[in-house]
Each structure stands twice: as structure tokens, then as C-alpha cells.
C-alpha positions as CSV (number, residue, x, y, z in Angstrom):
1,X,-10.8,-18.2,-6.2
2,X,-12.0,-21.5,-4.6
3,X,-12.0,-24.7,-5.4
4,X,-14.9,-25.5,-8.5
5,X,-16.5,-28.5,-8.5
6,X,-19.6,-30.0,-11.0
7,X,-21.7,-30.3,-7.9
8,X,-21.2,-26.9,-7.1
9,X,-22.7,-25.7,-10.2
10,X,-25.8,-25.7,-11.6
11,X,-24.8,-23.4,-14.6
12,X,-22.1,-24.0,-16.7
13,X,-20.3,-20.1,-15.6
14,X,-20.3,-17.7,-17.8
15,X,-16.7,-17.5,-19.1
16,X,-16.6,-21.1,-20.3
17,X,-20.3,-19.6,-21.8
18,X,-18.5,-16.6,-23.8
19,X,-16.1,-18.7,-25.3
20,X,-18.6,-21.9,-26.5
21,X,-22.0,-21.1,-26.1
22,X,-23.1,-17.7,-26.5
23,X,-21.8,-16.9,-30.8
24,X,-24.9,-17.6,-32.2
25,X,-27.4,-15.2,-33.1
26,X,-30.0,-17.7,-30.7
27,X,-27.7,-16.8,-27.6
28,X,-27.9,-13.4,-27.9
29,X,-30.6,-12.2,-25.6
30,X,-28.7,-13.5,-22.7
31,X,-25.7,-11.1,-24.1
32,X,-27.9,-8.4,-24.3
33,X,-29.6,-9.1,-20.9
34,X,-26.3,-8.7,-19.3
35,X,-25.5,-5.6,-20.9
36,X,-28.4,-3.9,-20.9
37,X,-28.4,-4.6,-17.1
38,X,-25.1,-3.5,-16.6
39,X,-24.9,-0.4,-18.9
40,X,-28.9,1.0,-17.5
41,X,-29.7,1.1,-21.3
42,X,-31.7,-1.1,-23.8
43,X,-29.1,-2.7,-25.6
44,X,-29.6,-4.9,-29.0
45,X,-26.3,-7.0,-30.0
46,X,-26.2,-7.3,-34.0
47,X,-23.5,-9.1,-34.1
48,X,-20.3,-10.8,-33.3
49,X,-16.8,-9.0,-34.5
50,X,-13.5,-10.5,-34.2
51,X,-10.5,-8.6,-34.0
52,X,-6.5,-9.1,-33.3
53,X,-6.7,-9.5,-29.3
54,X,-9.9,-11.6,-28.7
55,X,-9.3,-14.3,-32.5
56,X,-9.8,-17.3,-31.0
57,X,-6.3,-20.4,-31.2
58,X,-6.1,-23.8,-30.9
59,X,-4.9,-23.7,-27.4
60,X,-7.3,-20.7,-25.9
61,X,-5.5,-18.8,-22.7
62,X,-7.4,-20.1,-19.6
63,X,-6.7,-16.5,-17.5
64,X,-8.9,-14.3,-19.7
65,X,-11.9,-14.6,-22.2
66,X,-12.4,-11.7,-24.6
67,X,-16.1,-11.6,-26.4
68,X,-16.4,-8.7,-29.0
69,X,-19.7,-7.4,-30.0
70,X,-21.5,-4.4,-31.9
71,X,-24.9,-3.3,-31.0
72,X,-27.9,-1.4,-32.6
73,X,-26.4,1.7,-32.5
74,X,-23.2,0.0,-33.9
75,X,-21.1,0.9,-30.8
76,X,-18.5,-1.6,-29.9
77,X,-18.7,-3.7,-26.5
78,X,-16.1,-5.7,-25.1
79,X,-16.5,-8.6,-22.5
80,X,-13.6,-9.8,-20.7
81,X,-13.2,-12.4,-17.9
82,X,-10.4,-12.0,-16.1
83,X,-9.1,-14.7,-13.3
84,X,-5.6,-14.0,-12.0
85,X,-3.7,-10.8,-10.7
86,X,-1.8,-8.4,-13.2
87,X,-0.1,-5.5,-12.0
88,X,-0.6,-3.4,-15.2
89,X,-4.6,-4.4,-15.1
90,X,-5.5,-0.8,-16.2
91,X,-2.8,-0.3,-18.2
92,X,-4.1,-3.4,-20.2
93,X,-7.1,-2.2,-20.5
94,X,-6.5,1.5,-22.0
95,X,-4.4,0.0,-24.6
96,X,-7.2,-2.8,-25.8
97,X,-9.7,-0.2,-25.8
98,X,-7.5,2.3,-27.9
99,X,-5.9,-0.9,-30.0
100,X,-9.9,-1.6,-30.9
101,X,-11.3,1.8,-31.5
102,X,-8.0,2.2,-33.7
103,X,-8.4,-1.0,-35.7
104,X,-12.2,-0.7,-36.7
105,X,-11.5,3.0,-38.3
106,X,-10.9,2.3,-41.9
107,X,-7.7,3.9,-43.5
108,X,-8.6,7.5,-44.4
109,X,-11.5,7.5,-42.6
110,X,-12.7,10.9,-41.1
111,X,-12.6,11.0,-37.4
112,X,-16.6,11.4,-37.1
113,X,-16.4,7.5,-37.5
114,X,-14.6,6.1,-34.3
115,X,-16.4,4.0,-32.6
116,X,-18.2,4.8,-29.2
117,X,-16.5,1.4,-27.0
118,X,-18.1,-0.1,-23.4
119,X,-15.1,-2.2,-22.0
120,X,-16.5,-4.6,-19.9
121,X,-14.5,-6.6,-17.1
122,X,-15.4,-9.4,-15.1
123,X,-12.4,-9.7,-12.6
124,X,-12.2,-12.8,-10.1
125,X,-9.3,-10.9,-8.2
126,X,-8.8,-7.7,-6.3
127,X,-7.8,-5.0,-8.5
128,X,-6.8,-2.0,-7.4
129,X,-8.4,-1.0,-3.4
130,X,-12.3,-0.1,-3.4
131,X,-14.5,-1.7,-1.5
132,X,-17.2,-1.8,-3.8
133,X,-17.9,-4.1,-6.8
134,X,-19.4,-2.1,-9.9
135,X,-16.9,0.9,-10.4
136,X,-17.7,2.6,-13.6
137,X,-15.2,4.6,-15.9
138,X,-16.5,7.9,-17.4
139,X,-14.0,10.6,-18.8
140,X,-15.3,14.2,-17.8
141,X,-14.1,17.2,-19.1
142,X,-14.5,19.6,-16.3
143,X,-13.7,23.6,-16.1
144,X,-11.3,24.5,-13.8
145,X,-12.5,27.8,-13.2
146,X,-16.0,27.6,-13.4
147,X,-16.4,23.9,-12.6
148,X,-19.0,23.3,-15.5
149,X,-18.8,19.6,-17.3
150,X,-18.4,20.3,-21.2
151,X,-21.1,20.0,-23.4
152,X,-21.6,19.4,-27.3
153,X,-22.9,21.5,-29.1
154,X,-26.5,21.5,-30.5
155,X,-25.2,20.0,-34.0
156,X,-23.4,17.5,-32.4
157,X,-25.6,16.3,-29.8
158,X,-28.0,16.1,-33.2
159,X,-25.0,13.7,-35.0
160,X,-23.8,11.4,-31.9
161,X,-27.2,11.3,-29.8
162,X,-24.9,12.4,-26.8
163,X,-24.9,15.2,-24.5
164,X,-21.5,15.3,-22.6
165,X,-18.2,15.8,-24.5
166,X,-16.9,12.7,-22.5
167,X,-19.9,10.8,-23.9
168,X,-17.9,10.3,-27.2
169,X,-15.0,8.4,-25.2
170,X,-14.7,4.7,-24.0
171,X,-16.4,3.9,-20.9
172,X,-15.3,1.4,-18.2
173,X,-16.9,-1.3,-16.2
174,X,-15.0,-3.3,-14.1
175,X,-17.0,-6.1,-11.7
176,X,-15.0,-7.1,-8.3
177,X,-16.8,-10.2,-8.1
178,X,-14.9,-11.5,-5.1
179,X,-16.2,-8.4,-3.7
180,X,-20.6,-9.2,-3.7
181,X,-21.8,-10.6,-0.6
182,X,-24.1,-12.8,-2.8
183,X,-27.5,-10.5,-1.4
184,X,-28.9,-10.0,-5.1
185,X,-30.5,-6.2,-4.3
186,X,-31.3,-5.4,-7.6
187,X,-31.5,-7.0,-11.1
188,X,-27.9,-6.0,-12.2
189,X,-27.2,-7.8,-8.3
190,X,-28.7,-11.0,-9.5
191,X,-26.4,-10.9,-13.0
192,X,-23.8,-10.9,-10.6
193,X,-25.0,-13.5,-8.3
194,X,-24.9,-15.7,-11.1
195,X,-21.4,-14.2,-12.7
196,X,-19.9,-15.4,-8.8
197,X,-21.4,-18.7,-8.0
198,X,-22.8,-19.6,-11.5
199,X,-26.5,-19.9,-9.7
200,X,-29.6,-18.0,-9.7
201,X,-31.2,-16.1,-7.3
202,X,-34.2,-18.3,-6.0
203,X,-36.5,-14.9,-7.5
204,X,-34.9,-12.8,-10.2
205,X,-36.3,-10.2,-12.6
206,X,-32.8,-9.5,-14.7
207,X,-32.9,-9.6,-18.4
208,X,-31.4,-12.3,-19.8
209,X,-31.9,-14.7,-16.7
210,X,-35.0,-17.0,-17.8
211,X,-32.4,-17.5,-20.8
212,X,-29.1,-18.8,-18.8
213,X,-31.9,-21.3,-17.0
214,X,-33.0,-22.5,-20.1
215,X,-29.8,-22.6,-22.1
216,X,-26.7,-23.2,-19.9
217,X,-28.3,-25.8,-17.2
218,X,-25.5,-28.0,-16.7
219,X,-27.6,-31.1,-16.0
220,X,-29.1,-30.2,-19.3
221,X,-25.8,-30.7,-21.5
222,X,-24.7,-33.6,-23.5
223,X,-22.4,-35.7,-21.6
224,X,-19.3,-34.0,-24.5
225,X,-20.4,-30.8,-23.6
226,X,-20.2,-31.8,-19.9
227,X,-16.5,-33.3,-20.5
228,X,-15.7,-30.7,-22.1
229,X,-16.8,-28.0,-19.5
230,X,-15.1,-30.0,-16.5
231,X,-12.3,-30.2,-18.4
232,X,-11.8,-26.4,-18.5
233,X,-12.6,-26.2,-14.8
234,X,-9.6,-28.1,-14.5
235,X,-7.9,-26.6,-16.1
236,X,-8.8,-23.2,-14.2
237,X,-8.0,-25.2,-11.0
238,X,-4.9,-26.4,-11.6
239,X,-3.9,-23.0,-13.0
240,X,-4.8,-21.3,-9.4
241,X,-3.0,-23.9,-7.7
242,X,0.1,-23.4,-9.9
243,X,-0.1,-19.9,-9.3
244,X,-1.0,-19.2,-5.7
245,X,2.0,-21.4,-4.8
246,X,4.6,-20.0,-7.4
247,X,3.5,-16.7,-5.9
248,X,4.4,-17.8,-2.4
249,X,7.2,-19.8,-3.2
250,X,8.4,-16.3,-5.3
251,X,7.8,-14.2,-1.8
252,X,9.6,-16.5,0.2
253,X,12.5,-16.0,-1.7
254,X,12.4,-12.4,-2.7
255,X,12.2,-12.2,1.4
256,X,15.1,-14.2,2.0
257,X,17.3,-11.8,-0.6
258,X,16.1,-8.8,0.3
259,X,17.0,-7.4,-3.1
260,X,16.3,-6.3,-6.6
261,X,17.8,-9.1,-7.5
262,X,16.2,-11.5,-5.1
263,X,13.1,-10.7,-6.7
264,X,14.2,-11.3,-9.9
265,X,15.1,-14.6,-8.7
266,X,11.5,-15.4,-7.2
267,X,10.0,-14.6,-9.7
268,X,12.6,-17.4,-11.9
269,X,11.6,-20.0,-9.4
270,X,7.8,-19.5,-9.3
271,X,7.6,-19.6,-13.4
272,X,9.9,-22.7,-13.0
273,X,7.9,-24.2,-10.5
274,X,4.7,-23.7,-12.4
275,X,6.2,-25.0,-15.3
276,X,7.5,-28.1,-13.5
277,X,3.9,-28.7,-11.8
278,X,2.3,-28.4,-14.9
279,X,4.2,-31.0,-16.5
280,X,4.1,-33.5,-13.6
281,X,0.0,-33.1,-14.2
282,X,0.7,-34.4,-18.0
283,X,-0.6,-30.7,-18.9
284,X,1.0,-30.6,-23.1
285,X,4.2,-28.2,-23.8
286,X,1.3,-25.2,-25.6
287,X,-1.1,-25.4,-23.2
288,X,1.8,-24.9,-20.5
289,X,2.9,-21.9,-22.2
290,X,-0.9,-20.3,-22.5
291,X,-1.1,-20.5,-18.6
292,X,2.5,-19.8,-17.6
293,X,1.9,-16.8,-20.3
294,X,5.9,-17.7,-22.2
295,X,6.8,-19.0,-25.2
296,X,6.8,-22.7,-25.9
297,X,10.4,-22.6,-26.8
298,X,10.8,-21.1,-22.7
299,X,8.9,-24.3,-21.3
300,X,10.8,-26.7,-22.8
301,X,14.1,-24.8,-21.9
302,X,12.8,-25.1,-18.4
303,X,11.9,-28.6,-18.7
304,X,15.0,-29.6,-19.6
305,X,16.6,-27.9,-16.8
306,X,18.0,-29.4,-14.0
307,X,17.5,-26.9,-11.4
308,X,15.7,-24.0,-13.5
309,X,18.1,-21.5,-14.1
């Protein structure tokens, strides 16, 4: 991810958005905009939810924003902006998406009311390898002999307003940012124009567009919303910086090891270099820990270290 500057942007972007400015009911059509552009379906948000993995804390974790949402049809959708590599991406993802479905089913509840989820992921890294930049998630159940996709049956496509037996499952989106060329061929194109460079599209016909120009012009904050803001792009560049070099510095000595346990040792000195360069930046012990992703009791250990061990 490069380098963010204020000059750079004419929109505030639409993480830093999520998290401040888009909870009110006011802010919703730009929610909806997104979505409905993204999902090829007329979607009405209703409201806000909050659950265990997106409750907001005093000290917010810079990698990832989680926005949770029910719409018309009171399905739940899930917005998440992620900025820095994890291995076990997908892994993550399946168990939010079962951890949500689970935790909005009342005790005792009959099945008939599990939620129909849309997880939604805005990724600034490469995840996986695909080309592409809108990959969609559908689970099919498929014959093996006959090759037919299974259907519901009359009743139930009646009850769930679905046709496919998959239908009744989460569904996936995950956006490769990093990956669009910035040539805005379509309306859901322009969305992600905007989602890359936090910019519009000199012409664009998306939902939910005319509403980011009105409502998240930067030059159109209050000089605290604009502190605030630059603050968090800061923060986002100091964490990149910490990272891209405690990932090299962790190569560099996994290489020279040539081991299990030489990796085990990079990845020591990385976390204690990050830790270490966070502190020399006069970043505070919890906001250290939220980006390093450890406890606060592990930074000051480190900090106290001489060499880090």
C-alpha cells in the first residue's frame, strides 16, 4: 500500500468512513449504494447491529474495520476492510461468518431462522493468486452423477424467496483492490475506483456516489474531523512501514538459519522490531499492542528488553 497523503485525497476513504461516518440512519444510502452495486440486487439497510467481533474499544485495531448491518429482507451483511497480509485470511473469514450466523439465532430457536449472511471484504493485499479483483463465493450443491445443481423445493422456495439450495448459505465477496487498473468499466468499477484511490471517476452512474461527494469531501470537514482523519492515516502509515520492514528483517533471518527454528526466530525479531519502532514514534503501550496484534502486558516485556528475547 503506498504512501497516503491529504493532498492525495479528496475523499476521506472509506474505511476511516465505516468506522466514523457512515452509523447514522442519514448515511445510509451510500451503504446501500455500495451494496446494492456489489451484490446486483436492490438492497435497503434497516439498520446497524453490533455483535462480539466488530463492538467497537477505546483503542480501534488499525488493520481491519468490521461494519455490521441488516437489510429489508433482514439478512445480515458484513463489511470488512482489511490492510495487511494474514495467512489464515479464509480461515478467518468462515469462522466470522459462522460465529455471526450462530450468535443472532436465539437459544431454542428453530433452524428455519438462521440468518441468510453477505460477507463482504475489502482487501488492500494479495490474498490468495487470481488475477482478478471481484471473486464471489457461492456454495453449490452439485450431483455427482447427473451433474444437476440442487433445488428447493416448491414450499420452500415459497418460505426463503430462493431457488438454489446453496442460496440458504453465506455468500462471499472479496475485492483485490490492489488488483483494478483504476479504468472504472462499469458502476460496481467506479465503487471501486473510489474504494482504491478515495476519488471519483470524472463521470459515474453508481448508487451511492452523488452521496460520498456530498458527504465525505475532505475539504468539506471541520478542521477536528480533518485532525482526526490524518491522524488515522498515520497511523495506517506508520503501521505499513513497521510491518513491511519487520517482514524483511524476519526473511533475512529465517534465510540466514535455514530452519524451523530460524523462522521462529524471525518472526521474534520482526514483532520486536515493530514494537521498538513503534515506541521510538511515541505510539502509547495499547495502541502498540492493537497494531502489533499482542497483549499489552507482551509490549511492555519487549520494551523492557534489552535485546528482545
Amino acid at each position: 500500500m503506498p504512501k497516503i497523503t491529504a493532498s492525495e485525497r479528496t475523499y476521506v476513504s472509506f474505511d476511516w468512513a465505516l468506522k466514523r461516518l457512515l452509523r447514522n440512519k442519514a448515511s445510509f444510502v451510500i451503504l446501500e449504494g455500495f451494496l446494492t452495486e456489489l451484490l446486483k440486487q436492490e438492497i435497503q439497510v434497516i439498520s446497524l447491529l453490533e455483535s462480539e467481533s466488530n463492538a467497537e474499544t477505546e483503542f480501534d485495531k488499525i488493520n481491519r474495520v468490521d461494519l455490521l448491518c441488516e437489510n429489508h429482507r433482514k439478512e445480515l451483511v458484513i463489511i470488512e476492510v482489511q490492510y495487511h497480509r494474514e495467512l489464515d485470511y479464509f480461515q478467518r473469514i468462515l469462522f466470522g461468518a459462522s460465529r455471526l450466523i450462530s450468535e443472532y439465532l436465539k437459544r431454542g430457536a428453530p433452524y428455519e431462522e438462521v440468518r441468510k449472511l453477505y460477507s463482504v471484504h475489502i482487501l488492500y493485499f494479495d490474498l490468495g493468486q487470481g488475477t482478478d479483483y471481484v471473486y464471489h463465493g457461492l456454495l453449490v450443491f452439485k450431483g455427482l452423477r447427473k451433474g444437476d445443481v440442487l433445488g428447493l423445493s416448491a414450499s420452500q422456495r415459497n418460505k426463503y424467496n430462493k431457488q438454489q439450495a446453496g442460496e440458504l448459505f453465506p455468500e462471499y465477496y472479496l475485492l483485490k483492490i490492489n488488483n483494478f487498473d483504476e479504468v472504472a468499466r462499469d458502476t460496481l468499477d467506479e465503487w471501486i475506483y473510489y474504494l482504491k484511490t478515495s476519488s471519483l471517476p470524472k463521470v459515474f452512474r453508481a448508487q451511492g456516489l452523488a452521496e460520498v461527494e456530498e458527504q465525505l469531501n475532505f475539504d468539506a470537514m471541520t478542521p477536528e474531523v480533518k485532525a482526526k482523519y490524518m491522524k488515522h492515516l498515520e497511523a495506517l502509515n506508520i503501521s505499513e512501514s513497521m510491518l513491511e520492514s519487520a517482514y524483511l528483517e524476519g526473511q533475512a533471518v529465517s534465510f540466514e538459519n535455514g530452519k524451523v527454528e530460524g523462522k521462529l526466530e524471525g518472526m521474534r525479531a520482526a514483532q520486536w522490531s515493530m514494537v521498538k519502532s513503534a515506541a521510538e514514534r511515541g505510539l502509547a503501550v495499547d495502541i502498540i499492542a492493537s497494531i502489533v496484534d499482542v497483549s499489552v502486558e507482551e509490549v511492555q516485556r519487549i520494551l523492557e528488553s534489552n535485546d528482545g528475547q
